[in-house]
N, C-alpha and C positions, 0 to 999 in steps of 0.2 A: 129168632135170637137163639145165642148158643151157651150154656152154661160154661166156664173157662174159670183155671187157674193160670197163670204167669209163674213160670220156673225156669233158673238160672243155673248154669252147671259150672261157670266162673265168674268169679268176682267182677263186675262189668260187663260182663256177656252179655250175648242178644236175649235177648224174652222168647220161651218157645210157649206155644198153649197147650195144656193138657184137660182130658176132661175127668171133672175130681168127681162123677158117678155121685152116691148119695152118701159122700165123706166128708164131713167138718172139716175143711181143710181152711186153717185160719194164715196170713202174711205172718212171717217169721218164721216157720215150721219147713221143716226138711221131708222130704217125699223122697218114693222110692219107683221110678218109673221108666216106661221101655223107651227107648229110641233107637235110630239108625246104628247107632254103634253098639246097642246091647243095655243091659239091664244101668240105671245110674241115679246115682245120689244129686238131688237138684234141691236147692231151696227158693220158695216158695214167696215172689215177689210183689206179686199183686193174688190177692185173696178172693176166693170166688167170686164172681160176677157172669151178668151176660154182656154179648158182645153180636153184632151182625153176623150173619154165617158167613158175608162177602169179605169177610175183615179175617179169617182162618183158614184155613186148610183140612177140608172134611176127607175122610173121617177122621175126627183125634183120636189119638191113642187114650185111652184111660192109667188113672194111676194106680199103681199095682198096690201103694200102701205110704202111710204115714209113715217117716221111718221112727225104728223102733230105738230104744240105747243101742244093741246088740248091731243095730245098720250104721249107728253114730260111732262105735267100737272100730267097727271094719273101716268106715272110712278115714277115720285118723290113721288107722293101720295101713292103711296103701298109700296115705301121704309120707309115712317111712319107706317103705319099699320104692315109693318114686324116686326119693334122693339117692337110695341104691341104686337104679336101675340107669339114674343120671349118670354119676358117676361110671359105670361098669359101661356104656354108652359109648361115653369119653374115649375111654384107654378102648374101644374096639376101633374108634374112628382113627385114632394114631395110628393103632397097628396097620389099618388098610393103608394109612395114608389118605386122606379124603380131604379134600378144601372143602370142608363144610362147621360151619359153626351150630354148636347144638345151645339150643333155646330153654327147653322145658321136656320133660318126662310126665305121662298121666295115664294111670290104671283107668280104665272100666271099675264100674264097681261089683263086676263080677269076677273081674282080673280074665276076664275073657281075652282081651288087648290090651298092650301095653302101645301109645303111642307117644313117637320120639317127635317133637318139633324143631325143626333148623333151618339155616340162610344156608345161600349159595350164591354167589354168585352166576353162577348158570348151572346146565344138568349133572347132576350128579348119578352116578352108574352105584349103586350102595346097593346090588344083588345079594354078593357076598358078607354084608354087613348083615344083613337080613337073616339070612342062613347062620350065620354068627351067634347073630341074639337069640335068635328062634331056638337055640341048642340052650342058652343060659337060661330064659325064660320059659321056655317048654309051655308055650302057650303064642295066640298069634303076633306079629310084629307089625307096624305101620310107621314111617316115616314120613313124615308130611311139612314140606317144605312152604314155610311162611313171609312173607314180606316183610320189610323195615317197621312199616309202621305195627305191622299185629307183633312184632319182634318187643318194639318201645312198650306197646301194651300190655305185654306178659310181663316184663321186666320192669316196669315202673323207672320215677325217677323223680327230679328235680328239674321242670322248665325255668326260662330266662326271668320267670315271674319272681322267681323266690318258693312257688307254689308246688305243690304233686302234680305231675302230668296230666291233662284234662283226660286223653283215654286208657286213663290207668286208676281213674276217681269215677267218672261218671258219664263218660262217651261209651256206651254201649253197640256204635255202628259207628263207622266214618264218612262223613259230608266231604263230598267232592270240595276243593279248596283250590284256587286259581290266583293269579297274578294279579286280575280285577281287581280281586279285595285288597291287595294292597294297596294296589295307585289309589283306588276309592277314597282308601282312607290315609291316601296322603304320607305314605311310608316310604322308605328309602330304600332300593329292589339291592340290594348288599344281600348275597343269599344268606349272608354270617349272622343277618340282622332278623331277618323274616324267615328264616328256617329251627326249624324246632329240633330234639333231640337226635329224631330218627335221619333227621338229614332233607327233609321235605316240608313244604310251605308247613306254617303253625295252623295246628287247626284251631286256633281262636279268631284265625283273624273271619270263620265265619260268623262269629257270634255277633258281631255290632255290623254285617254288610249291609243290611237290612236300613238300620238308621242310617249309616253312610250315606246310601243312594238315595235316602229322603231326601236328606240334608244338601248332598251336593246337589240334585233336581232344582234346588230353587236358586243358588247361586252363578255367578256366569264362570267361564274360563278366564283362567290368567292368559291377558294378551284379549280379553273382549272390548268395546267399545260401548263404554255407558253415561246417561248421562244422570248428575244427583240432582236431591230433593233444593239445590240452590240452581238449578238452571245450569251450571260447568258440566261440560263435554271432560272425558277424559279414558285412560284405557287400564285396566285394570293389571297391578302389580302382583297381589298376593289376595289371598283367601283363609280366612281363619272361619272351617266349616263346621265348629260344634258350636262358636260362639256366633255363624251367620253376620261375620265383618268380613267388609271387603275393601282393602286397600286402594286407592284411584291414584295414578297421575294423572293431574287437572292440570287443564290448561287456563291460564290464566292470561290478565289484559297483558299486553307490550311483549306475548310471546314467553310467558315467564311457567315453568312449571313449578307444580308442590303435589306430593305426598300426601292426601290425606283418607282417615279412618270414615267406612261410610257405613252403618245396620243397610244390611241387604234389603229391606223393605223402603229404602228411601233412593233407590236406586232405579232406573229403567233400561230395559237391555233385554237383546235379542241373542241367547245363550246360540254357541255353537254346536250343532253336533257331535256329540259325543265319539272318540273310536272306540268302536265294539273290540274287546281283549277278552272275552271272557268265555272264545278258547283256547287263550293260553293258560297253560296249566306248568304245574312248578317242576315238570321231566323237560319243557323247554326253557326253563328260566337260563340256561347257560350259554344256549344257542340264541336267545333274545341278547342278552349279552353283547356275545361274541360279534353281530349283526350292528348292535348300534355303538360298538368299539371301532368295527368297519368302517362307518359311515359316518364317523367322527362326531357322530350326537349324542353321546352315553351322555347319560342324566344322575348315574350311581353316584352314592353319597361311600365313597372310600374313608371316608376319614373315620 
């Protein structure tokens, strides 16, 4: 076992481990410790503990210090100098002319680097923008071009919920997220519908995939052949899979059909093989699309 603190260097960031040596290091407390990019202001998320060695990455780094007011001083102070540096960023990226969208600006908290975050849509040649800042900064420069989704996640926002963003509150890493989950649970593929801020499936819909697939497991396909707890054969219309009803056309004497509501547990049926979707992912939702626009089977709810 390995003695570990949990420290966070953005709000929703990943958890990185450090080892807090023989330091009171209590949750809620800000630290002052080394990493890959230089000395930095982390605060402190999960509070001493141990943990398996096979669960970290030996050797940790130790942490250099509690931070002190004088570390909490500086770091307010290069939260000013970022929104300078934002800015001064900007007006260099007009003057080169660059299709590139700037995200976020963030000191080191040795002011060792200053790093710029931004989209593109593809490579960007920013040599000279480098060389640029490098002259205004007079310390190193890094540009590090980020994706939509970490793009939503610095920027926060309002999803379709009414609510803050899931990975701008409390998603610390992002869960792979597929078209699966929504036929799962029964959603309507409109990307207008099932697509979150950043433009890409919601990452809620992994949160309940788990019940979903219980849920559906016990019930049959719409279009199965079942027969109910009164002995009527019939095939099944619709499925309400939170509340485990399953709608039947029965057949009835003289040829006569009816509609009726059946609890899945009164029911008997040989569920159909499922089709495996769940490697479609939401880069081909438009090309799934386009395919069953093709083939004159789209199922999409336009309205």
């Amino acid at each position: 076992m390995v003695k570990v603190i949990g420290v966070r260097f953005r709000r929703v960031g990943k958890i990185y481990y450090f080892d807090p040596l023989d330091m009171d290091i209590q949750q809620g407390q800000h630290v002052i410790v080394e990493t890959a990019r230089g000395v930095e202001y982390g605060y402190v998320v999960l509070g001493k503990r141990e943990v398996e060695e096979d669960k970290v990455i030996l050797p940790l780094k130790p942490v250099i210090r509690v931070a002190t007011q004088k570390d909490d001083e500086q770091e307010l102070n290069n939260k000013v100098k970022e929104k300078e540096a934002f800015k001064i960023c900007l007006e260099k990226i007009r003057k080169h002319g660059l299709e590139m969208k700037l995200i976020d600006a963030e000191y080191t908290f040795d002011n060792n680097k200053v790093l710029f975050y931004f989209t593109a849509d593809g490579r960007i040649d920013f040599r000279e923008l480098v060389k640029d800042l490098a002259s205004v900064f007079k310390t190193r420069i890094e540009l590090r071009q980020i994706g939509v989704r970490d793009e939503t996640k610095i920027l926060g926002g309002i999803g379709i919920c009414g609510r803050p963003l899931c990975c701008s509150t409390y998603l610390s890493e992002f869960a792979p997220v597929s078209i699966k989950m929504a036929k799962e649970q029964s959603l309507s593929l409109n990307p207008t519908k099932i697509s979150g801020v950043c433009g890409r499936l919601m990452c809620c819909l992994k949160n309940e995939e788990e019940t979903y697939e219980e849920l559906n497991s016990k019930l049959p396909n719409v279009g199965d052949f079942v027969t109910t707890a009164d002995k009527l054969k019939g095939e099944v219309s619709s499925v309400n899979v939170l509340r485990q009803l399953v709608k039947v056309i029965v057949n009835l004497e003289n040829d006569e059909k009816e509609i009726r509501e059946y609890k899945v547990e009164d029911l008997r049926f040989k569920p159909k093989k499922r089709r495996d979707t769940s490697s479609i992912t939401d880069d081909e939702l438009k090309a799934l699309e386009a395919l069953e626009r093709k083939e004159g089977k789209s199922k999409l709810d336009d309205n």
